[in-house]
Legacy VTK file of the C-alpha trace (Angstrom):
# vtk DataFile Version 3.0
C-alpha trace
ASCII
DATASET POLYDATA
POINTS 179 float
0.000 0.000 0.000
1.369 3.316 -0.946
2.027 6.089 1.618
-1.022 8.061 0.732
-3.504 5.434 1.270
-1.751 4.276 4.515
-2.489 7.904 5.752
-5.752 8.082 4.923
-6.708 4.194 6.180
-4.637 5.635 9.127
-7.175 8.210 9.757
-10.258 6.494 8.606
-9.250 4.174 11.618
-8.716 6.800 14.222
-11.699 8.552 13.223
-13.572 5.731 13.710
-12.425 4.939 17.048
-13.303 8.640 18.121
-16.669 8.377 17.214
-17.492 4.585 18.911
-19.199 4.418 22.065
-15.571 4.186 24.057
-15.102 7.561 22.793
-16.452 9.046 25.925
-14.538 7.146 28.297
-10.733 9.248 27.778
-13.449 12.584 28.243
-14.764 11.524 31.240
-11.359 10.241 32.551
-10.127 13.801 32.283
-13.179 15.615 34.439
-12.442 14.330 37.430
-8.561 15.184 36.601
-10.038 18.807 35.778
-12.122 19.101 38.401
-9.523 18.365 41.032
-7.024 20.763 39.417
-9.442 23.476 39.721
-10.393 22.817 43.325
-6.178 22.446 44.099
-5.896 25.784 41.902
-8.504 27.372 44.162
-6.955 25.983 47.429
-3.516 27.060 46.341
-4.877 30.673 45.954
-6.672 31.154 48.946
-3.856 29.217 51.039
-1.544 32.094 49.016
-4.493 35.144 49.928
-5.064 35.742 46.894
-8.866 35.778 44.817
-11.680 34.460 46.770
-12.225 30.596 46.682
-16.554 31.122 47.477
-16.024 33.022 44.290
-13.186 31.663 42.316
-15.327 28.180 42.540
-18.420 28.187 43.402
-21.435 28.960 41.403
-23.924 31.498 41.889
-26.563 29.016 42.929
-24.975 26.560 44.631
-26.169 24.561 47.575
-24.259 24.402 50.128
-24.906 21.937 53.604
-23.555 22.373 56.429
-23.647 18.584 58.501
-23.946 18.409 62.339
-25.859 20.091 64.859
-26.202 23.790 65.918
-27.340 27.017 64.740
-24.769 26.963 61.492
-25.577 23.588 60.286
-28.089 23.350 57.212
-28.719 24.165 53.461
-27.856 27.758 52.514
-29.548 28.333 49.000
-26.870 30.353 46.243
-23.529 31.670 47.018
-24.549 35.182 48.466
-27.005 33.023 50.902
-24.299 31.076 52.579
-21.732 34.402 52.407
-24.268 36.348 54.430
-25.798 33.641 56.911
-22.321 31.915 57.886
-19.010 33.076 56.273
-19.497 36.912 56.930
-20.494 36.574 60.816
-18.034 34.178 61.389
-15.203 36.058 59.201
-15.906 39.290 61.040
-14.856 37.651 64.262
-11.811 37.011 63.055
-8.596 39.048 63.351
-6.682 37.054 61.007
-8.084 35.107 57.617
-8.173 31.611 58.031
-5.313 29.613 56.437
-6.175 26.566 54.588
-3.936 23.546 55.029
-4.638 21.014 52.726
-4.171 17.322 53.425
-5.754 15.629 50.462
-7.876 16.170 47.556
-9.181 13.163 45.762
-11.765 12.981 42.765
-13.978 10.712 41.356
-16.709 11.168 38.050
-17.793 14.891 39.002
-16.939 14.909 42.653
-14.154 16.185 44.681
-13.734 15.432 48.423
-11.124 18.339 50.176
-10.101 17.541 53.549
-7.643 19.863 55.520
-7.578 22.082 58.380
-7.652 25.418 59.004
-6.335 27.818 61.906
-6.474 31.618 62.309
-6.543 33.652 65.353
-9.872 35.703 66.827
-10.179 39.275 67.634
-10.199 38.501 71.519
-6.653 37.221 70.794
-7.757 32.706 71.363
-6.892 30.664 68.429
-9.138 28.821 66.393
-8.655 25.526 64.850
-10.537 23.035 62.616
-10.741 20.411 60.596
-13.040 19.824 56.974
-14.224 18.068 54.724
-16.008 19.479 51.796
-17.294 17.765 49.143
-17.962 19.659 45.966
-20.455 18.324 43.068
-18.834 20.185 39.851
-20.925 21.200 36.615
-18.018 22.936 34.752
-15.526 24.654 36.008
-18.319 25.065 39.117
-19.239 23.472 42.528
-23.300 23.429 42.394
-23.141 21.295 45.347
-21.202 21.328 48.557
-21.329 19.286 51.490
-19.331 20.334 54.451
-18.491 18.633 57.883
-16.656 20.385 60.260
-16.741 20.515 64.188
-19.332 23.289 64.832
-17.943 23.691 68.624
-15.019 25.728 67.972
-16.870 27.825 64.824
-19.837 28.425 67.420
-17.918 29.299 69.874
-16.471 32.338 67.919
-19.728 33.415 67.209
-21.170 33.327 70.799
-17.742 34.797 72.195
-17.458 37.612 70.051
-20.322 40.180 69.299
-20.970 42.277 66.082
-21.428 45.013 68.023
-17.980 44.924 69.644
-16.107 45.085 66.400
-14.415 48.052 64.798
-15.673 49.373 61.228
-12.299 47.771 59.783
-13.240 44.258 60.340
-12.790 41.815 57.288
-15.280 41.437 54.848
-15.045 37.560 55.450
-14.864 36.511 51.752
-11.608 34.111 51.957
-13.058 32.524 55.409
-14.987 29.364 55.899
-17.180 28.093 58.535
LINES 1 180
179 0 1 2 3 4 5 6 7 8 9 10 11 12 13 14 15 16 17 18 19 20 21 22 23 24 25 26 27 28 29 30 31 32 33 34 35 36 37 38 39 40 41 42 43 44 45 46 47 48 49 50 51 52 53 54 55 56 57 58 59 60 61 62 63 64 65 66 67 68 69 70 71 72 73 74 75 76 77 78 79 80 81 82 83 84 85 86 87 88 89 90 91 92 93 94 95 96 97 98 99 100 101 102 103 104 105 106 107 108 109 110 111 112 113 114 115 116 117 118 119 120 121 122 123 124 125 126 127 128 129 130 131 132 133 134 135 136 137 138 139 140 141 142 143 144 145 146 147 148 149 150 151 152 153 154 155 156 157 158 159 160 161 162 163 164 165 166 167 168 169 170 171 172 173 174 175 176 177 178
């Protein structure tokens, strides 16, 4: 067979195999590769101070749930809903943001599971400490859904420590914390 024709069998073939029904499987191999790159991107900023991950990953109308017990836990309804009800109050009790350690990010189909801990010191001068795990349901380059466990002690304890009312006009705006 001459070089011409070898080409274009060559091609014929590959074509082919691109359009079968296992041409979707090297796709979907690469979301969850995606998805976890953008979620480690996101960490890497925030961890770094800069951008805002709530932004930077989330969509506009995502879900967010809160596990556990307390006034915190439950579903917050769109990105500005869970900013307002239980990143802002708790960020504005803050002195310092909190900084993200990661100690794993996994993925699988279109979820990725974070966990890692954070720490940053209160404006009465005590430490706080934590640990997460969020899992993030992506659509995109988007978390729609996010599931978050945490222990609520030490995040309600900031809150019921620390009043509104006792903070300066200067306080953070909250958007790089997390409950």
């Amino acid at each position: 067979m001459n070089p011409a024709k070898r080409l274009a069998s060559s091609l014929l073939l590959s074509l082919t195999v691109l359009s079968g029904p296992w041409s979707g499987v090297a796709a979907a191999e690469a979301t969850p590769e995606r998805n976890q790159r953008l979620v480690e991107r996101a960490f890497a900023n925030w961890s770094a101070g800069r951008g805002s991950l709530f932004d930077d990953l989330l969509s506009p109308t995502v879900v967010w749930t809160i596990q556990g017990s307390g006034p915190a836990a439950g579903t917050y309804h769109g990105r500005e809903d869970f900013l307002r009800r239980a990143v802002r109050p708790f960020a504005q009790r803050l002195a310092t943001p909190i900084v993200p350690r990661v100690q794993g990010i996994w993925a699988s189909e279109d979820q990725v599971v974070v966990r890692w801990m954070g720490t940053a010191t209160a404006r009465d001068g005590a430490p706080y400490r934590n640990e997460y795990v969020w899992i993030f349901k992506m659509a995109g380059e988007r978390a729609t859904q996010v599931e978050a466990f945490l222990d609520l002690v030490p995040y309600q304890d900031v809150i019921d420590r620390i009043a509104l009312a006792d903070l300066s006009p200067a306080a953070p705006t909250g958007e790089r914390q997390a409950p």
